[in-house]
VOSE-470078 format. One record per residue (C-alpha): residue in three letters; chain; y, z, x. Coordinates in pm, 1 decimal. Layout:
# residues N
R  residuo  cadena  py  pz  px
R  ALA  A  Y  Z  X
...
# end
This chain:
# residues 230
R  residuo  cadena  py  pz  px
R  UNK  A  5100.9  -3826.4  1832.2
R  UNK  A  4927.2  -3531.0  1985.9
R  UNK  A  5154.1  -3182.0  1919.2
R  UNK  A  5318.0  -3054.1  2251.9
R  UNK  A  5131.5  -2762.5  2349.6
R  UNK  A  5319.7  -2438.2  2416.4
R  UNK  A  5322.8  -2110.3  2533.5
R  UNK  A  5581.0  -1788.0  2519.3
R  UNK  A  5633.6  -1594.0  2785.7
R  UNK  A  5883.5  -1294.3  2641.5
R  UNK  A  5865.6  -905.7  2692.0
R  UNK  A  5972.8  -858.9  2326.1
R  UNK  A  5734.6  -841.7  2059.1
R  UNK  A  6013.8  -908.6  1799.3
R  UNK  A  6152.4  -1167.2  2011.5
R  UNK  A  5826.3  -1324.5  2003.4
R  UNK  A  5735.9  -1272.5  1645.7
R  UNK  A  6037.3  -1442.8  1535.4
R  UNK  A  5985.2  -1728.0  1812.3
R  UNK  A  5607.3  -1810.7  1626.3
R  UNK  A  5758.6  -1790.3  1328.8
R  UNK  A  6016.9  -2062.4  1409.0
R  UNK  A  5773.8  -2254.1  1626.2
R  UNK  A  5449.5  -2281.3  1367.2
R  UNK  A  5640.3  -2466.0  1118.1
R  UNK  A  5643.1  -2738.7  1315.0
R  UNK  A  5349.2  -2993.9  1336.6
R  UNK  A  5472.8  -3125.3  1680.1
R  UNK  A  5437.5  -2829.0  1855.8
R  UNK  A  5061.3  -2617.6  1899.3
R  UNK  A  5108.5  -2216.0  2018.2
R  UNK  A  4849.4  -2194.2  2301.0
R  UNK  A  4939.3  -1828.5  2325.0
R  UNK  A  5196.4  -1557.6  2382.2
R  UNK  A  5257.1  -1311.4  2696.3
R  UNK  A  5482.6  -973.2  2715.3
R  UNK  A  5476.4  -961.8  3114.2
R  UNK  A  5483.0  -1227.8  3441.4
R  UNK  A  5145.6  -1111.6  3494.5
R  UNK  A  4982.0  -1254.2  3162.3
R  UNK  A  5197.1  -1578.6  3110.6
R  UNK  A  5058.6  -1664.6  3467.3
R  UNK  A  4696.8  -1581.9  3373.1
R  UNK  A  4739.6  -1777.1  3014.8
R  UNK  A  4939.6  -2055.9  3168.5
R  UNK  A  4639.5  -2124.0  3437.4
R  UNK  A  4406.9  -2109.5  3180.2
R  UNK  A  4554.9  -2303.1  2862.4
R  UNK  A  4771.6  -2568.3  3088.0
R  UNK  A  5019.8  -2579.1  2846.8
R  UNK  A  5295.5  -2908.1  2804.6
R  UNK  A  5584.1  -2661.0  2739.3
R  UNK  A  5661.7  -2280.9  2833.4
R  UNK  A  5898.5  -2125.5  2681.3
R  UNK  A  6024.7  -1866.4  2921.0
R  UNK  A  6296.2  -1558.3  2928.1
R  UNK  A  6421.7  -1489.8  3298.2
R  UNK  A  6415.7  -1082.7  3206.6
R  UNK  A  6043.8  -967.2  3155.3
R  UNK  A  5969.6  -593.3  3142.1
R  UNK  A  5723.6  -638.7  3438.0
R  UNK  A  5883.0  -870.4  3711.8
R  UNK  A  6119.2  -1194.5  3711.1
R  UNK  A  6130.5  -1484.6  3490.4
R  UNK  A  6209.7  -1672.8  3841.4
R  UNK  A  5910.6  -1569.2  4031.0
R  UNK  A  5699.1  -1678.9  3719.2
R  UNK  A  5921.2  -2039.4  3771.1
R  UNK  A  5770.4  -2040.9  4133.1
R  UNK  A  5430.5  -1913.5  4111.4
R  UNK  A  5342.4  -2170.5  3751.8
R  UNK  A  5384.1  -2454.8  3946.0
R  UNK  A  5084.3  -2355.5  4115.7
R  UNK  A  4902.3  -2198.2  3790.0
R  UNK  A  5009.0  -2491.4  3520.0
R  UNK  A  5195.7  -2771.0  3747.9
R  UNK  A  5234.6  -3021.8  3441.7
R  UNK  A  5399.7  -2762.5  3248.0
R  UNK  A  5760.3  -2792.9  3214.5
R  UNK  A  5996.4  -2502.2  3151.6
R  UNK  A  6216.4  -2448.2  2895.6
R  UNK  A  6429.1  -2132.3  2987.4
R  UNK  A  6560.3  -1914.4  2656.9
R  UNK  A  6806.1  -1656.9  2796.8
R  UNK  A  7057.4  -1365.3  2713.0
R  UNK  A  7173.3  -1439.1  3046.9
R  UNK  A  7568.6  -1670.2  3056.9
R  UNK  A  7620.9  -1623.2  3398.0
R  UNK  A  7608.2  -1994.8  3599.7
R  UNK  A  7468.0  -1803.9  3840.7
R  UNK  A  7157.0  -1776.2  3624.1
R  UNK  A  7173.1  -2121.3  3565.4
R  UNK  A  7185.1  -2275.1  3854.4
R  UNK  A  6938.0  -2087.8  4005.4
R  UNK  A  6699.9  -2156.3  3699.8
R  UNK  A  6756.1  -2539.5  3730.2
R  UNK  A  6658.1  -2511.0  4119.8
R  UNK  A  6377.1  -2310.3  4046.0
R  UNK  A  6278.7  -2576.0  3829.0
R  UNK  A  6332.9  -2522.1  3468.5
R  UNK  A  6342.7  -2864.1  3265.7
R  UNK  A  6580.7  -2648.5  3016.6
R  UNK  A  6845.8  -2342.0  2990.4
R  UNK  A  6890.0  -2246.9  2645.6
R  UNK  A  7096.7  -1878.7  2514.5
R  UNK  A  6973.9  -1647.9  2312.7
R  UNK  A  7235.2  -1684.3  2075.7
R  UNK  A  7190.6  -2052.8  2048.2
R  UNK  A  6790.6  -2026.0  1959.9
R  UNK  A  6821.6  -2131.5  1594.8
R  UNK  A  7019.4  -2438.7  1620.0
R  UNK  A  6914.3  -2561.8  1986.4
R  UNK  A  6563.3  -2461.6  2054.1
R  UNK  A  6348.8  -2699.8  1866.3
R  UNK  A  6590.3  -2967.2  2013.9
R  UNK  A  6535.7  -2832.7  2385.8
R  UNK  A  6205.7  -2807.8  2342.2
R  UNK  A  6090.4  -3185.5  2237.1
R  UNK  A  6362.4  -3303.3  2499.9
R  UNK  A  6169.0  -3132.7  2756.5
R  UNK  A  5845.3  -3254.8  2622.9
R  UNK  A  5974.1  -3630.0  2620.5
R  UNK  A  6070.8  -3578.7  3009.5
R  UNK  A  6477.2  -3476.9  2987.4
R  UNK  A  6671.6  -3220.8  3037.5
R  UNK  A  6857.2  -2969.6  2827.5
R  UNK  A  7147.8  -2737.0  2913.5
R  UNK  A  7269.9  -2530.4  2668.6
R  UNK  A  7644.5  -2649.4  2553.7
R  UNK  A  7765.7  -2333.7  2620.3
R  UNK  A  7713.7  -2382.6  2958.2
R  UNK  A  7744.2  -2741.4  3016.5
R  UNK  A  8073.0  -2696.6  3195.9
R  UNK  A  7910.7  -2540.7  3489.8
R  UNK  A  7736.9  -2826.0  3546.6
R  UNK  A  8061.2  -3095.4  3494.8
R  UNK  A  8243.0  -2846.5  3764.7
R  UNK  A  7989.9  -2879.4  4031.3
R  UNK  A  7952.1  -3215.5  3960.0
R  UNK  A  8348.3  -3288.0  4004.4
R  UNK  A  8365.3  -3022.3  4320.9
R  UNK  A  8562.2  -2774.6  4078.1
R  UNK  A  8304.7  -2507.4  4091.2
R  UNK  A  8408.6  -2156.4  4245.8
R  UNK  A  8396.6  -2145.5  4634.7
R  UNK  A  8101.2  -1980.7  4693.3
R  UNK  A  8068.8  -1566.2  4731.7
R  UNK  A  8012.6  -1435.4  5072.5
R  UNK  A  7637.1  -1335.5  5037.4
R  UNK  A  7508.8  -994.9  5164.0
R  UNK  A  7276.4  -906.8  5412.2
R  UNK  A  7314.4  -1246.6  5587.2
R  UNK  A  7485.0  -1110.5  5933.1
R  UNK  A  7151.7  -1076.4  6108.1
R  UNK  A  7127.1  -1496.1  6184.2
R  UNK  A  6808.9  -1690.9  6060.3
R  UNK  A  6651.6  -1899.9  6254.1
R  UNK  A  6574.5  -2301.6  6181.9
R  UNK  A  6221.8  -2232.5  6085.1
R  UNK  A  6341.5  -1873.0  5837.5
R  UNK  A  6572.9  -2134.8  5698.0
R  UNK  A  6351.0  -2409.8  5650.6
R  UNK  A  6106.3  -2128.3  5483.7
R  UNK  A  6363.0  -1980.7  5272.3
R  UNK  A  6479.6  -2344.2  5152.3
R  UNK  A  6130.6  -2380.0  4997.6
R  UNK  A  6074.9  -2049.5  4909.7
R  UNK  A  6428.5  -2121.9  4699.3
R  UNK  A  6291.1  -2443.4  4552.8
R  UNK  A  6027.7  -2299.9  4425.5
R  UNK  A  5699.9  -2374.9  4673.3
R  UNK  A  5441.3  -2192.6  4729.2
R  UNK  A  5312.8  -2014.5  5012.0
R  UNK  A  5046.8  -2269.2  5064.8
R  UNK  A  5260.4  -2557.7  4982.1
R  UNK  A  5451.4  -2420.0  5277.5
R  UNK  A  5215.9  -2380.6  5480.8
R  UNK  A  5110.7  -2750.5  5418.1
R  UNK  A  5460.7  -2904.0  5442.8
R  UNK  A  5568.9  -2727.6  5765.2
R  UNK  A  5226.0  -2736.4  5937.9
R  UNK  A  5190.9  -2378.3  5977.6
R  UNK  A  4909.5  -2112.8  5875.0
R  UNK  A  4960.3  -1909.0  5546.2
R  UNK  A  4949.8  -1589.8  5734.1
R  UNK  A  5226.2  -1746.9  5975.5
R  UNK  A  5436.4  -1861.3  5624.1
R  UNK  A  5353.9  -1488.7  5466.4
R  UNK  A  5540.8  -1343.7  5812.9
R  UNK  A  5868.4  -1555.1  5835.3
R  UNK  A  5900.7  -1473.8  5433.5
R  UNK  A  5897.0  -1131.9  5469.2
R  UNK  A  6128.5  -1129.5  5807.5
R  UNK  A  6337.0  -1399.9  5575.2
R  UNK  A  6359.7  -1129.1  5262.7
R  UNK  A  6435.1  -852.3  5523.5
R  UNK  A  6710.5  -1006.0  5717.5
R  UNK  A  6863.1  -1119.6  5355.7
R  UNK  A  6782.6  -834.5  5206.5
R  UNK  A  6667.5  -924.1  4872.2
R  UNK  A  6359.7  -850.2  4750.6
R  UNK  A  6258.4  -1108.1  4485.0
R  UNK  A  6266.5  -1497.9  4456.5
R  UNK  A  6576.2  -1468.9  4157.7
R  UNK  A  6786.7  -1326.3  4422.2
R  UNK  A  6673.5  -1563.1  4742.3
R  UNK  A  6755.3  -1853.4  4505.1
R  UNK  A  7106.3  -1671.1  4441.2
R  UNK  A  7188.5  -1674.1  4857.5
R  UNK  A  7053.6  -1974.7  4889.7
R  UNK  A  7266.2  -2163.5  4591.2
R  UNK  A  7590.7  -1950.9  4755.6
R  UNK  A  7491.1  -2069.3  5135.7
R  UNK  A  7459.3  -2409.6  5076.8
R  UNK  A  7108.6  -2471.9  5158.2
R  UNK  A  7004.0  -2651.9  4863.8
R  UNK  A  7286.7  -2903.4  4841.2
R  UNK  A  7134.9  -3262.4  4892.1
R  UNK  A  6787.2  -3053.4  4925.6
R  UNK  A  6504.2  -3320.0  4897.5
R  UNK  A  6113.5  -3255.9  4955.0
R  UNK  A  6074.5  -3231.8  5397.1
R  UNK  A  5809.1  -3483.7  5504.7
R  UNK  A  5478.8  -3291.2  5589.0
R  UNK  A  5517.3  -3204.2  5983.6
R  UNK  A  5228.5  -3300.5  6227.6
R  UNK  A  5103.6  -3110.4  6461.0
R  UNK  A  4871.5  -2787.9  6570.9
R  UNK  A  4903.1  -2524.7  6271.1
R  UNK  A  5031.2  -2156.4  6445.6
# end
């Protein structure tokens, strides 16, 4: 069988020194290449296609989560395995609705990763056991009652909620643009009135609101609208 094919996105050259070191003695698994920012995981990921990234949410130069959004546009067959300092379910869940395949600490690296990795490449899903109980809670309705979120008093509209639903989810601009029947210019306007009357200013925190409002719950894909694009 043909080694999964992966690539490191991780701000820390250490980090990622020991990650190659881990990851090369393994014949199931080919490095494609390594990134320190958003910027050049993108870039590598759209050129290499990798099977696998491996992924930290904090990067020196942006957000893990807007790299979530933007590589199913760069590398859409790649699935994401997320390896985190981060224990808050707040990370979590927002990770998993961005789209990572897997959620796996820091902490937990030597004895989980290699195992989150090949379930990811065989098409499951891995969640860190540390963290598991976040997802038995929601599951069973025991989860905390969702926080009040800020800068929601100023009301949005159907269409800024349908935008910011997507935007949450992880589509693209364009993929927006397609599924609502609208213009990228006109998507590009109601995302920046939806970041200013939410005020947040990155897709980590938009997933955060929208996770705390509700809007994702029973969230599947919106048919494709018809009409004149605006």
């Amino acid at each position: 069988m043909d080694a999964f094919r992966l690539l490191i996105i991780e701000d820390h050259a250490v980090v990622r020194a020991g990650l190659r070191l881990l990851l090369q003695a393994h014949h199931d698994i080919e490095l494609v290449g390594e990134a320190g920012t958003a910027a050049e995981g993108l870039a590598l990921a759209e050129q290499t296609q990798p099977d696998i990234v491996l992924l930290d949410l904090t990067l020196g130069e942006g957000s893990g989560f807007d790299v979530l959004g933007e590589l199913k546009e760069k590398a859409p067959h790649a699935r994401v395995v997320v390896l985190t300092m981060h224990e808050d379910p707040e990370y979590l869940r927002a990770a998993l609705a961005a789209g990572a395949a897997a959620y796996v600490l820091k902490r937990s690296a030597d004895t989980d990763l290699l195992s989150a990795i090949r379930k990811v490449a065989h098409g499951n899903l891995f969640v860190d056991a540390h963290l598991t109980h976040v997802l038995v809670n929601d599951l069973v309705g025991r989860s905390s009652p969702r926080e009040a979120a800020a800068g929601t008093s100023e009301q949005l509209s159907e269409r800024e909620t349908q935008v910011a639903r997507l935007l949450a989810v992880g589509y693209t601009n364009k993929e927006i643009a397609e599924t609502l029947h609208l213009s990228v210019k006109t998507v590009e306007t109601y995302r920046a009135r939806v970041l200013r009357k939410l005020d947040v200013s990155s897709r980590a925190e938009l997933v955060r609101v929208a996770l705390r409002e509700g809007w994702l719950d029973d969230f599947t894909d919106p048919p494709q609208q018809k009409g004149p694009r605006t």
